[in-house]
VOMI-599040 format. One record per residue: y, z, x of N, C-alpha, C in turn. Coordinates in pm, 1 decimal, always signed. Example, Ala and Ser with C-alpha at 12.3 -4.5 7.8 and 13.67 -1.06 7.14 Angstrom:
+----------+----------+----------+----------+----------+----------+----------+----------+----------+
|      npy |      npz |      npx |     capy |     capz |     capx |      cpy |      cpz |      cpx |
+----------+----------+----------+----------+----------+----------+----------+----------+----------+
|   -569.0 |   +780.0 |  +1319.0 |   -450.0 |   +780.0 |  +1230.0 |   -330.0 |   +780.0 |  +1320.0 |
|   -225.0 |   +708.0 |  +1285.0 |   -106.0 |   +714.0 |  +1367.0 |     +3.0 |   +787.0 |  +1290.0 |
+----------+----------+----------+----------+----------+----------+----------+----------+----------+
This chain:
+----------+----------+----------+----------+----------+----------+----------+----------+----------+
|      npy |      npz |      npx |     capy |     capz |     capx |      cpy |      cpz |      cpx |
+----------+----------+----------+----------+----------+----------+----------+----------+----------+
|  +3600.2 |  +3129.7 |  +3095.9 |  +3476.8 |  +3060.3 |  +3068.4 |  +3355.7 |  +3144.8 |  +3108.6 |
|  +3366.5 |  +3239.8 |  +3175.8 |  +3287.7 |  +3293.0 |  +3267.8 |  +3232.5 |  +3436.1 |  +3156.7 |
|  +3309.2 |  +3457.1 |  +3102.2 |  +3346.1 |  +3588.8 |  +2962.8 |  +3250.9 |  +3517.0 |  +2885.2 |
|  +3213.9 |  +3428.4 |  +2851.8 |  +3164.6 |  +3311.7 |  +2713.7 |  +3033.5 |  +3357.2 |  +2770.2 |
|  +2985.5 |  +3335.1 |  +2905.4 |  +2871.3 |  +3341.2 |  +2948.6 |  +2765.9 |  +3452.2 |  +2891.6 |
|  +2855.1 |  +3543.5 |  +3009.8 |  +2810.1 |  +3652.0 |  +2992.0 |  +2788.7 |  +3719.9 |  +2840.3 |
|  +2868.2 |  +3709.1 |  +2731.1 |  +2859.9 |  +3773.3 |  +2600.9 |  +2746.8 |  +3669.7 |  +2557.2 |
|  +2707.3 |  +3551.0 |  +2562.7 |  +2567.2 |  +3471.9 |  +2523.0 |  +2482.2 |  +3516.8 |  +2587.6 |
|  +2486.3 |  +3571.0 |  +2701.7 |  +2356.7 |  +3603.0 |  +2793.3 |  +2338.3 |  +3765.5 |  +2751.8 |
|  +2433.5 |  +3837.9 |  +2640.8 |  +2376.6 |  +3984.1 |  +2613.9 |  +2275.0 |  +3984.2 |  +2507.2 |
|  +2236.1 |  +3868.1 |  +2445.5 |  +2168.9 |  +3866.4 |  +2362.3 |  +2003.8 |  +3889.5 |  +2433.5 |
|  +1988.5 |  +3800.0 |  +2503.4 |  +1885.2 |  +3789.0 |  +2611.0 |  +1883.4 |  +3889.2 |  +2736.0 |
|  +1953.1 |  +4001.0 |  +2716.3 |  +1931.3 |  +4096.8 |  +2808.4 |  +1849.7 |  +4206.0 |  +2722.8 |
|  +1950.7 |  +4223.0 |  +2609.0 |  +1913.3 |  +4269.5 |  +2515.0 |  +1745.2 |  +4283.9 |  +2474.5 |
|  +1739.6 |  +4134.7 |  +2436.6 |  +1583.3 |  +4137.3 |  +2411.4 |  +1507.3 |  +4130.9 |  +2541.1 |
|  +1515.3 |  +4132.9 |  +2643.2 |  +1438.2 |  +4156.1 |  +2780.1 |  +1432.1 |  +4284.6 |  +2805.1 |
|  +1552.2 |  +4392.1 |  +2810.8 |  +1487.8 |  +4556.3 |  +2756.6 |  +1433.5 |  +4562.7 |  +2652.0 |
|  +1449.4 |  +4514.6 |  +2568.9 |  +1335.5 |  +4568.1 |  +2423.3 |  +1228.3 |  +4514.9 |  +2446.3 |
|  +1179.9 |  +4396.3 |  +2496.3 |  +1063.0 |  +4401.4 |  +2479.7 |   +990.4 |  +4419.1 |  +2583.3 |
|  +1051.7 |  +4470.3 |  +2714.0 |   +981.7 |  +4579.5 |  +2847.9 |   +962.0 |  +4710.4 |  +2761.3 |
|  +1050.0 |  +4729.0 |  +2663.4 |  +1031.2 |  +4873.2 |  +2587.0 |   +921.1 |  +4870.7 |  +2518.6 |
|   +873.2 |  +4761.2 |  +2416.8 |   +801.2 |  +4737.1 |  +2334.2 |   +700.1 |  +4716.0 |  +2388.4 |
|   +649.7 |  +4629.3 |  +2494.1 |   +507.7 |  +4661.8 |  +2576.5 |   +468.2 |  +4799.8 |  +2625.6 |
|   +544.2 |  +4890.5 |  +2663.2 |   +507.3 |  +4973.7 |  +2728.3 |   +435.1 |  +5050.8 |  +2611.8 |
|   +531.5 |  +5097.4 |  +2509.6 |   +508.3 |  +5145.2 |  +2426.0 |   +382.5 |  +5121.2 |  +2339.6 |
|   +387.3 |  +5020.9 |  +2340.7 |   +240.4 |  +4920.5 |  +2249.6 |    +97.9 |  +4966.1 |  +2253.6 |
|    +97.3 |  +5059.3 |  +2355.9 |    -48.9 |  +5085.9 |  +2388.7 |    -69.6 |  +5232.6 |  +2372.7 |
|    +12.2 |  +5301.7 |  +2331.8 |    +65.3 |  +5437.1 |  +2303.8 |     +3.4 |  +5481.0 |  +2096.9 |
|    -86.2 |  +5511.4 |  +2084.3 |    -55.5 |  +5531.8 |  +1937.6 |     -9.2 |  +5648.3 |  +1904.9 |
|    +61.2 |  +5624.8 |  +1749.9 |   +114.6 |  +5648.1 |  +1660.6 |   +308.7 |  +5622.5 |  +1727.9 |
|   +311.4 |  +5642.5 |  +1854.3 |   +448.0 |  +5579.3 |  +1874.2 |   +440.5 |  +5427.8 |  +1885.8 |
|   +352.2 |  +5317.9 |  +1936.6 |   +356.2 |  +5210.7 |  +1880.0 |   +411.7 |  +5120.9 |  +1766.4 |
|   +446.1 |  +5224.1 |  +1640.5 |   +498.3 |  +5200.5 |  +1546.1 |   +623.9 |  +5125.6 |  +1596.9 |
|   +726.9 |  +5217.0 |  +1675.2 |   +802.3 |  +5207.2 |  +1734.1 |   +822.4 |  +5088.7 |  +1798.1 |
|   +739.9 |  +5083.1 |  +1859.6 |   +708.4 |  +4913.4 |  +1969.7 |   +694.0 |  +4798.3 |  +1867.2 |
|   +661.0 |  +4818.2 |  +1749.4 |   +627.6 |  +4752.1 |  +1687.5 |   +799.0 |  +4650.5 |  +1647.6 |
|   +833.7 |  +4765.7 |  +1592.0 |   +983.6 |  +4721.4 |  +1525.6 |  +1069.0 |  +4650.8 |  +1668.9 |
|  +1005.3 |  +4747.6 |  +1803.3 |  +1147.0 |  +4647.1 |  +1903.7 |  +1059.7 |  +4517.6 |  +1970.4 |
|   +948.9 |  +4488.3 |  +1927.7 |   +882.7 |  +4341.7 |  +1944.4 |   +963.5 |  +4283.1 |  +1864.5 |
|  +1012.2 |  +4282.7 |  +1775.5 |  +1066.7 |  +4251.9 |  +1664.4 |  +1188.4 |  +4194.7 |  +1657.5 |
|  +1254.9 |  +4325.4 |  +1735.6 |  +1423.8 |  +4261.5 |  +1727.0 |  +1412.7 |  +4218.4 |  +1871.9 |
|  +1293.2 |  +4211.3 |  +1985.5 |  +1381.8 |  +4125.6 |  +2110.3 |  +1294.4 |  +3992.6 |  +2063.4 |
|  +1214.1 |  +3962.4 |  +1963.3 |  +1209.3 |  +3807.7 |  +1966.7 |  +1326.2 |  +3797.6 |  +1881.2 |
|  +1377.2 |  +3833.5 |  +1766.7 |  +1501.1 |  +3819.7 |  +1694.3 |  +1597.1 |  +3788.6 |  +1796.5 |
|  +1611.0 |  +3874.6 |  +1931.9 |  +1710.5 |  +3844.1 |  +1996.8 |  +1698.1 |  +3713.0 |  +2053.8 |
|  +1563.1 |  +3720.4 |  +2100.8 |  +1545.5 |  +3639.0 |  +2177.3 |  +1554.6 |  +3459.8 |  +2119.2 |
|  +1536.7 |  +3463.6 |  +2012.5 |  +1564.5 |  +3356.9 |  +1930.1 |  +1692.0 |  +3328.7 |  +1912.8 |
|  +1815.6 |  +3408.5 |  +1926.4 |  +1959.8 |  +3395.4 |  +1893.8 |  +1991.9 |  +3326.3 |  +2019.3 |
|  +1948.5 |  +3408.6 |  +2151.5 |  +2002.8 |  +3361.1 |  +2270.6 |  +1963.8 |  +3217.8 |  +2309.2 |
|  +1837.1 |  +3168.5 |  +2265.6 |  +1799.2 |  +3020.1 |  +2299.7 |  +1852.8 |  +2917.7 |  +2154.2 |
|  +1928.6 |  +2981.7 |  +2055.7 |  +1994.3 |  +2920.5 |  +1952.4 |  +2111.0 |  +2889.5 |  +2032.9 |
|  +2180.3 |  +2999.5 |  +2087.9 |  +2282.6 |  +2983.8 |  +2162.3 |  +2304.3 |  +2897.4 |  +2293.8 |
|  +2184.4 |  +2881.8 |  +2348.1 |  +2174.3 |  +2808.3 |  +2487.8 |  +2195.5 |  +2887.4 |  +2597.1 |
|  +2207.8 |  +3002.9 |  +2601.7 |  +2290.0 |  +3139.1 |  +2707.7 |  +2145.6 |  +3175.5 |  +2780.4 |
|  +2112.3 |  +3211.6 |  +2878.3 |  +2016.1 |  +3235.5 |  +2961.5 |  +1853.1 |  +3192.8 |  +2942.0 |
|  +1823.3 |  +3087.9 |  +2924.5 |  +1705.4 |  +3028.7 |  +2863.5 |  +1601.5 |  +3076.9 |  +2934.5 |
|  +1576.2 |  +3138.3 |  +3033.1 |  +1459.7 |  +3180.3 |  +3135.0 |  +1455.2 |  +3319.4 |  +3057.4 |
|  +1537.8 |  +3381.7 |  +3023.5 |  +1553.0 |  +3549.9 |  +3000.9 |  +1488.9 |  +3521.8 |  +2880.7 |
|  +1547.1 |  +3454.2 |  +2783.1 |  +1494.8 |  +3487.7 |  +2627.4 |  +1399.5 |  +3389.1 |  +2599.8 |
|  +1334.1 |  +3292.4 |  +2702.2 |  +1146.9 |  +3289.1 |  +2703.6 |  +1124.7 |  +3387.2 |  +2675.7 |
|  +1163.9 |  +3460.5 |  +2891.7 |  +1075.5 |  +3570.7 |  +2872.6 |  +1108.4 |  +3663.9 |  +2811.6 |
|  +1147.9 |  +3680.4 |  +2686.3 |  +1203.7 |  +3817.9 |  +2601.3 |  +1122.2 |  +3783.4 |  +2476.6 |
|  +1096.5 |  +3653.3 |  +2482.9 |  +1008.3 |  +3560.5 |  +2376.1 |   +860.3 |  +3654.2 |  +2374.4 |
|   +854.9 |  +3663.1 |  +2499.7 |   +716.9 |  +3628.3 |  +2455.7 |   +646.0 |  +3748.8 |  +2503.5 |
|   +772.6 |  +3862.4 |  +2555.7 |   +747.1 |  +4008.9 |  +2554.1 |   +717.1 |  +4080.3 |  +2395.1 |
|   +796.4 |  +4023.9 |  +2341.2 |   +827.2 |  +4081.6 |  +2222.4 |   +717.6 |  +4035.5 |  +2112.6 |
|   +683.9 |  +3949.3 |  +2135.4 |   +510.2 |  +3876.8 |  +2052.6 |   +393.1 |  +3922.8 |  +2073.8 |
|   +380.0 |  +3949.5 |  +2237.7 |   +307.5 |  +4082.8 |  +2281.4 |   +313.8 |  +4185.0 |  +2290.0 |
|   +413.7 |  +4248.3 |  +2255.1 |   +454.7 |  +4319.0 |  +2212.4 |   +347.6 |  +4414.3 |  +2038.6 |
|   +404.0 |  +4273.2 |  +1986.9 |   +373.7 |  +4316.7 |  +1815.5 |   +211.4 |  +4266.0 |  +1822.3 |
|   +172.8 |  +4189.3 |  +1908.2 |    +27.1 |  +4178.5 |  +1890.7 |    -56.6 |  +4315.4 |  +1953.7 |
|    +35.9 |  +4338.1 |  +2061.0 |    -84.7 |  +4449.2 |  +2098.4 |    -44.0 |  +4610.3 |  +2030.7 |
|    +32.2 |  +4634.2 |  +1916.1 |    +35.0 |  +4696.1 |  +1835.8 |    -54.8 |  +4667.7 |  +1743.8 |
|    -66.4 |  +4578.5 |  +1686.6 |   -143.4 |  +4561.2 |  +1558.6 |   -305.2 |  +4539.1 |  +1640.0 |
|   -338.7 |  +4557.0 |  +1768.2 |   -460.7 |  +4549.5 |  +1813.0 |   -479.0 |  +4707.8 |  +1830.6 |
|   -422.2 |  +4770.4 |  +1895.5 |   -415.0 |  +4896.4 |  +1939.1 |   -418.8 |  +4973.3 |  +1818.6 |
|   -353.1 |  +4949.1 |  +1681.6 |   -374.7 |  +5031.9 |  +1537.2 |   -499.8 |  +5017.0 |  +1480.6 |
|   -523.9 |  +4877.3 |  +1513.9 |   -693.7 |  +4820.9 |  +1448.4 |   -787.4 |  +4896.2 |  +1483.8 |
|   -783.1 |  +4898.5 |  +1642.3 |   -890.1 |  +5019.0 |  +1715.4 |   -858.9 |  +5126.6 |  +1715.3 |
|   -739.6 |  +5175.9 |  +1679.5 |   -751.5 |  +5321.1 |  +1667.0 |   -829.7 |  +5382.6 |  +1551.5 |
|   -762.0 |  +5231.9 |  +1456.3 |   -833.9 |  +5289.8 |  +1300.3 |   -962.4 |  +5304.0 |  +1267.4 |
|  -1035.1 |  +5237.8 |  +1392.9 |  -1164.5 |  +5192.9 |  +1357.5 |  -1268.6 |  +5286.9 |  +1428.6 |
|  -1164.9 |  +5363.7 |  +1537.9 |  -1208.0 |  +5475.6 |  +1608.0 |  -1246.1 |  +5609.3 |  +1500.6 |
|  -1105.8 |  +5587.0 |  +1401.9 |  -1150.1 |  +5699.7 |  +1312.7 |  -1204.3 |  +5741.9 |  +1256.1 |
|  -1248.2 |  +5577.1 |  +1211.5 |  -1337.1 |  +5594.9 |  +1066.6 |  -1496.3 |  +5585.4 |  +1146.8 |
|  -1492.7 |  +5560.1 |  +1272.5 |  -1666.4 |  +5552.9 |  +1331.7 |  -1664.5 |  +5745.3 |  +1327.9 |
|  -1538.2 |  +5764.8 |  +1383.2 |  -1582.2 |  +5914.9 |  +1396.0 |  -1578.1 |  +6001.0 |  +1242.3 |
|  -1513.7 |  +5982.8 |  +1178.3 |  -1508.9 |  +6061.3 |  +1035.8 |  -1657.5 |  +6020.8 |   +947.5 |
|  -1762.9 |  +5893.9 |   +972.0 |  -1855.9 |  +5843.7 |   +937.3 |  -1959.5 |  +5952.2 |  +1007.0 |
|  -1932.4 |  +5979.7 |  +1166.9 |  -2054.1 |  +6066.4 |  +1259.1 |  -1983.6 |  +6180.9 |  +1197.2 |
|  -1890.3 |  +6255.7 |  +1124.4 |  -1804.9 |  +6385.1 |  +1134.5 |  -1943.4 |  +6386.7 |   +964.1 |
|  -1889.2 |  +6310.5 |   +866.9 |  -1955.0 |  +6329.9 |   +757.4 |  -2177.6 |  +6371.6 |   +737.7 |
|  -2240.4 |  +6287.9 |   +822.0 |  -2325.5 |  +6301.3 |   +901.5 |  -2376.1 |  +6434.9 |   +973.8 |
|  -2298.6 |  +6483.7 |  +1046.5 |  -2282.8 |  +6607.0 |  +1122.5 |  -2295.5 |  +6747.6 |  +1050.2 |
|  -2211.1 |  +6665.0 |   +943.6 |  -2147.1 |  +6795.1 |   +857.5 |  -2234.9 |  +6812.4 |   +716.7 |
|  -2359.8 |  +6747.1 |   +711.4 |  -2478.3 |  +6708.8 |   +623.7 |  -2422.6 |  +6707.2 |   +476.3 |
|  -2277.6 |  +6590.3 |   +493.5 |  -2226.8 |  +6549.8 |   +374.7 |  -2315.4 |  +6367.4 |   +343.9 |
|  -2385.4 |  +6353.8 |   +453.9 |  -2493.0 |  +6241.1 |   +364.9 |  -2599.6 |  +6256.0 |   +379.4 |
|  -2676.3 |  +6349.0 |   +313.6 |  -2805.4 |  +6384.0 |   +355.5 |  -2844.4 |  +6291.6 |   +303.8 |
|  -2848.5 |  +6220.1 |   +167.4 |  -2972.2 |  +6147.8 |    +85.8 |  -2988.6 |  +6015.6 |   +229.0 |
|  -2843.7 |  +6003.5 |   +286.8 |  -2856.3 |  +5903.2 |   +362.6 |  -2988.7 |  +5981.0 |   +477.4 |
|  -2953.6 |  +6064.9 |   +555.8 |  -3006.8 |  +6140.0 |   +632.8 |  -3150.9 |  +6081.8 |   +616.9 |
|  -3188.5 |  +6160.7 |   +501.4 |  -3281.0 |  +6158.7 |   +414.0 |  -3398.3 |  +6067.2 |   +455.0 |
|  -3330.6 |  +5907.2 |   +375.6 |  -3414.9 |  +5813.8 |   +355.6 |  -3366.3 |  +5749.1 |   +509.1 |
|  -3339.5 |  +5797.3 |   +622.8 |  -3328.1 |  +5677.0 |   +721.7 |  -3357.7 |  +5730.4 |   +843.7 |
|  -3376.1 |  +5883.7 |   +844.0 |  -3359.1 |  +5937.9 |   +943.8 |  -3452.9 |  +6067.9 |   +963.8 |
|  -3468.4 |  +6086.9 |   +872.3 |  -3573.1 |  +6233.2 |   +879.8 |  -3695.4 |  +6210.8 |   +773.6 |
|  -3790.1 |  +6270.1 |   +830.0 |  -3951.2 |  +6291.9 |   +702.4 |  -3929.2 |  +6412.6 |   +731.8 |
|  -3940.6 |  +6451.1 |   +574.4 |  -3910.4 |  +6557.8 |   +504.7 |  -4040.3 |  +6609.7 |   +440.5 |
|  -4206.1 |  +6655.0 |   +441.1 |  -4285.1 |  +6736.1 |   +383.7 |  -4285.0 |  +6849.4 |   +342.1 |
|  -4329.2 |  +6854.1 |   +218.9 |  -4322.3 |  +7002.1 |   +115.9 |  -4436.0 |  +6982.4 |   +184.6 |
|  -4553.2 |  +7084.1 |   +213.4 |  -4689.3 |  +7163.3 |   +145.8 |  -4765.4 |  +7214.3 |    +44.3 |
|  -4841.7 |  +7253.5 |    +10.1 |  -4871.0 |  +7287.6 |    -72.2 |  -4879.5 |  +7482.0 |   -120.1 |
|  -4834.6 |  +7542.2 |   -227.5 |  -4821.2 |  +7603.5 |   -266.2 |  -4920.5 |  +7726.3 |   -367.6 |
|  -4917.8 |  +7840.8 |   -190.4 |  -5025.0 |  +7938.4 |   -179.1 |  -4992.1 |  +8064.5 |   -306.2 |
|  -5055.8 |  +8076.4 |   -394.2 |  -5048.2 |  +8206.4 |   -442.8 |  -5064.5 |  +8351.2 |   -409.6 |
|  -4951.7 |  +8399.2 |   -340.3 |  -4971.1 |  +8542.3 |   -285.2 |  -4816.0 |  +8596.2 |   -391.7 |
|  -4824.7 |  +8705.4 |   -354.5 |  -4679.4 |  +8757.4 |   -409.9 |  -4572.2 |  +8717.1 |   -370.3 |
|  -4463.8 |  +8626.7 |   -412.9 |  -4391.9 |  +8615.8 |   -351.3 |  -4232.2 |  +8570.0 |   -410.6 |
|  -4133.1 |  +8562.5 |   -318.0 |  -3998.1 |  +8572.5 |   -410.8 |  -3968.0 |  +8440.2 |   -447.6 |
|  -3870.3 |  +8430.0 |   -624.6 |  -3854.1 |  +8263.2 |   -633.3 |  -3761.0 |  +8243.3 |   -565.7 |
|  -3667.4 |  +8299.4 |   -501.3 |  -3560.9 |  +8216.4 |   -469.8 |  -3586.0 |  +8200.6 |   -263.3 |
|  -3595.9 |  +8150.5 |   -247.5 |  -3583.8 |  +8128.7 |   -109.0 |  -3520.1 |  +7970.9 |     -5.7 |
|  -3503.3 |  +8012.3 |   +127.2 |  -3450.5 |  +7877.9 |   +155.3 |  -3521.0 |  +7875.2 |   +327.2 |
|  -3502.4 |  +7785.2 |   +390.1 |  -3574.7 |  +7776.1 |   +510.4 |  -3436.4 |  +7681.0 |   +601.8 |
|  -3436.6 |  +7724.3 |   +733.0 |  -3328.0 |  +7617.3 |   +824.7 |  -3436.9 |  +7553.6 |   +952.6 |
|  -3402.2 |  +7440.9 |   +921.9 |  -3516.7 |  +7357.8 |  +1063.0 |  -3383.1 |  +7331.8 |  +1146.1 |
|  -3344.6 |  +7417.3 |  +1271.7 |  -3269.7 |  +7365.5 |  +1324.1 |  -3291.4 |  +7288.7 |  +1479.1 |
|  -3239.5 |  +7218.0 |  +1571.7 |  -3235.8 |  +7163.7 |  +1628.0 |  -3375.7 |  +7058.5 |  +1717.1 |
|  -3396.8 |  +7037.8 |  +1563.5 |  -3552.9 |  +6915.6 |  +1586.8 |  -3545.3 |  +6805.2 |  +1684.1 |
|  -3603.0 |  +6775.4 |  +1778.5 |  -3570.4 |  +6635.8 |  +1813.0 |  -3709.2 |  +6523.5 |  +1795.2 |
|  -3715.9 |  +6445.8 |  +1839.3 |  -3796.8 |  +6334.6 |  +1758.8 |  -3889.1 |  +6358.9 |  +1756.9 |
|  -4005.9 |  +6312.3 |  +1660.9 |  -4112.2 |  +6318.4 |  +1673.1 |  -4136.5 |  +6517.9 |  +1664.1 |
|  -4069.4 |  +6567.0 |  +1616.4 |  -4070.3 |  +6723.0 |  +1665.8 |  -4098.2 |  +6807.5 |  +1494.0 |
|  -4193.9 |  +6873.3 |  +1483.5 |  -4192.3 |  +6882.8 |  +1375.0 |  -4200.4 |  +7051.8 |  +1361.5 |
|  -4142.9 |  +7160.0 |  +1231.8 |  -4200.7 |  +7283.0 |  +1231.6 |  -4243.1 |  +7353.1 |  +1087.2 |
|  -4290.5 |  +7423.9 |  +1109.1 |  -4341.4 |  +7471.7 |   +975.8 |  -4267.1 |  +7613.2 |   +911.0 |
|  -4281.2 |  +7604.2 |   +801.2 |  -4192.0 |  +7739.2 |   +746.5 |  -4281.7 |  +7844.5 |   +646.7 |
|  -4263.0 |  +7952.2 |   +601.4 |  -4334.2 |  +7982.6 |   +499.4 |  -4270.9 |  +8026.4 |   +388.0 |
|  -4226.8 |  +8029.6 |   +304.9 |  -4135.5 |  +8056.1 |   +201.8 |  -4160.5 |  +8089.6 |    +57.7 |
|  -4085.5 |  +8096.1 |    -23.3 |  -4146.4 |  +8193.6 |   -133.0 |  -4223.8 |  +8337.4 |   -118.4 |
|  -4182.6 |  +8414.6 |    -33.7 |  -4274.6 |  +8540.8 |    -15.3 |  -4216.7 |  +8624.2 |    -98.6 |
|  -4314.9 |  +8727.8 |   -181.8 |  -4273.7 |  +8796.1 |   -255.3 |  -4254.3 |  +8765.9 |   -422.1 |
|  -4346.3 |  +8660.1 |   -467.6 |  -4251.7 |  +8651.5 |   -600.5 |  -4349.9 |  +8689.8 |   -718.9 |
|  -4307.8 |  +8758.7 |   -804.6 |  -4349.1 |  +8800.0 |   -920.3 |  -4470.1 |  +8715.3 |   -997.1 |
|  -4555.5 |  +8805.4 |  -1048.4 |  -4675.0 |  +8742.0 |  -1071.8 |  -4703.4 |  +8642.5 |  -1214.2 |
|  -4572.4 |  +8684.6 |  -1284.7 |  -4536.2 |  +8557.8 |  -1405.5 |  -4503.1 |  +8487.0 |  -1358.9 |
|  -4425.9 |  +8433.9 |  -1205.6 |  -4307.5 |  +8313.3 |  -1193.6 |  -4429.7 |  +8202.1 |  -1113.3 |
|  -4540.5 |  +8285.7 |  -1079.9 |  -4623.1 |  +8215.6 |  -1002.5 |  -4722.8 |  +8092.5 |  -1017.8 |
|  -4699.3 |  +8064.0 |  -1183.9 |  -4801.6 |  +7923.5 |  -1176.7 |  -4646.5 |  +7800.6 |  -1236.5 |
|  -4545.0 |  +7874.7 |  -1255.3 |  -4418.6 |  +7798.3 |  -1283.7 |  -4363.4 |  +7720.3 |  -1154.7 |
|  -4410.3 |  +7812.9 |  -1008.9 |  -4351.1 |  +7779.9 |   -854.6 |  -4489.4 |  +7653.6 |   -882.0 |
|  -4540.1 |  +7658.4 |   -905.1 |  -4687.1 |  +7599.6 |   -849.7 |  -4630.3 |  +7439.8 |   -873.2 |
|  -4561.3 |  +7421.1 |   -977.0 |  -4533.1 |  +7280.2 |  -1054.1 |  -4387.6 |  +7266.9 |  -1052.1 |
|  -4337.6 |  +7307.1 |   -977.3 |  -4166.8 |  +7306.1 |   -936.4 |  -4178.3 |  +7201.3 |   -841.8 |
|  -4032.7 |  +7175.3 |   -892.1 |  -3968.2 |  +7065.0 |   -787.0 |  -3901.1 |  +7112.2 |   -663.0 |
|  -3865.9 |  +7077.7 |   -553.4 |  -3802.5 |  +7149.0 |   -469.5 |  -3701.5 |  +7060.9 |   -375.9 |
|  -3556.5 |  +7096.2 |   -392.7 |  -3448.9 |  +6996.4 |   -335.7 |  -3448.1 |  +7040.9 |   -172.2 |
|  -3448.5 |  +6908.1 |   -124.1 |  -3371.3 |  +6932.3 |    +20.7 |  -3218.5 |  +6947.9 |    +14.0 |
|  -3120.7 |  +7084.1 |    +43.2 |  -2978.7 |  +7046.0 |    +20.7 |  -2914.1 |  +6978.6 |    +97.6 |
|  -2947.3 |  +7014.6 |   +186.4 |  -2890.6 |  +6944.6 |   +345.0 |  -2934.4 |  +6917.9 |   +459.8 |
|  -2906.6 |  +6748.6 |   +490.7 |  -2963.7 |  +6739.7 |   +616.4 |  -2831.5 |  +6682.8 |   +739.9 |
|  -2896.8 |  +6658.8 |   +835.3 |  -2746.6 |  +6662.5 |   +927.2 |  -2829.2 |  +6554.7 |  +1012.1 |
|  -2784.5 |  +6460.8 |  +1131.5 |  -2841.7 |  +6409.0 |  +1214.5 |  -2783.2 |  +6505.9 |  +1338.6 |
|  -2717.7 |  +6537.3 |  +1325.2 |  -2697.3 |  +6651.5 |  +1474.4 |  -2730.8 |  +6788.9 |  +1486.1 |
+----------+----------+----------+----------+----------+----------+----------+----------+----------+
């Protein structure tokens, strides 16, 4: 009789290591996955053993390891994911892949007006490490040919890139 016991009560041992396994694990990402699946099988277990009637204190608590288990996986993936995408959002930003955003929310951007001396058409200017309120001036177009010079006068001129960092 004593044999009967014990083989009902492996169910609920069972799920009482898995889901000491599955908490630990739970807070761990990308192995969480892991924790995920043995939240899983010690409430599975843990559900067989209180089907069975065999150690009812163990497969509570295997109950309700294993539920916390799978909750604090799917909390711990949420924030990881959400970690990523705040940082791949500041990475894009950084990397003055949203300037227009930049642009209109974050920086004033003034052209000047456009001196006739000799000077070259193609040119570019870097404003680097501005901080607020901080403004500098550039001079550009030097050198450009004396046909291209009333064509610069009425040109448009793109900002390519801006960055907030």
């Amino acid at each position: 009789m004593e044999e009967k016991k014990v083989n009902k009560s492996g169910f609920a041992i069972a799920a009482l290591v898995l889901g000491i396994i599955g908490i630990v694990f739970s807070f761990i990402p990308i192995i969480n996955n892991a924790a995920f699946i043995l939240g899983i099988l010690a409430a599975i277990f843990a559900i067989i053993s209180l089907v069975k009637k065999a150690s009812k204190g163990k497969a509570i608590a295997s109950l309700v390891l294993g539920i916390l288990a799978i909750v604090i996986t799917l909390v711990m993936q949420s924030a990881f994911s959400s970690a990523l995408d705040d940082t791949s959002k500041k990475l894009d930003k950084a990397a003055g892949n949203s300037t227009n955003e930049v642009l209109k929310k974050e920086v004033n951007v003034t052209l000047g007006t456009f001196e006739a001396n000799k000077r070259i058409a193609d040119d570019y200017v870097a404003a680097n490490d501005l901080g607020g309120n901080q403004s500098q001036d550039f001079k550009a177009f030097e050198f450009v040919e004396e046909e291209k010079v009333e064509s610069l006068k009425q040109a448009k001129f793109k900002i390519i890139e801006a960055s907030s960092y």
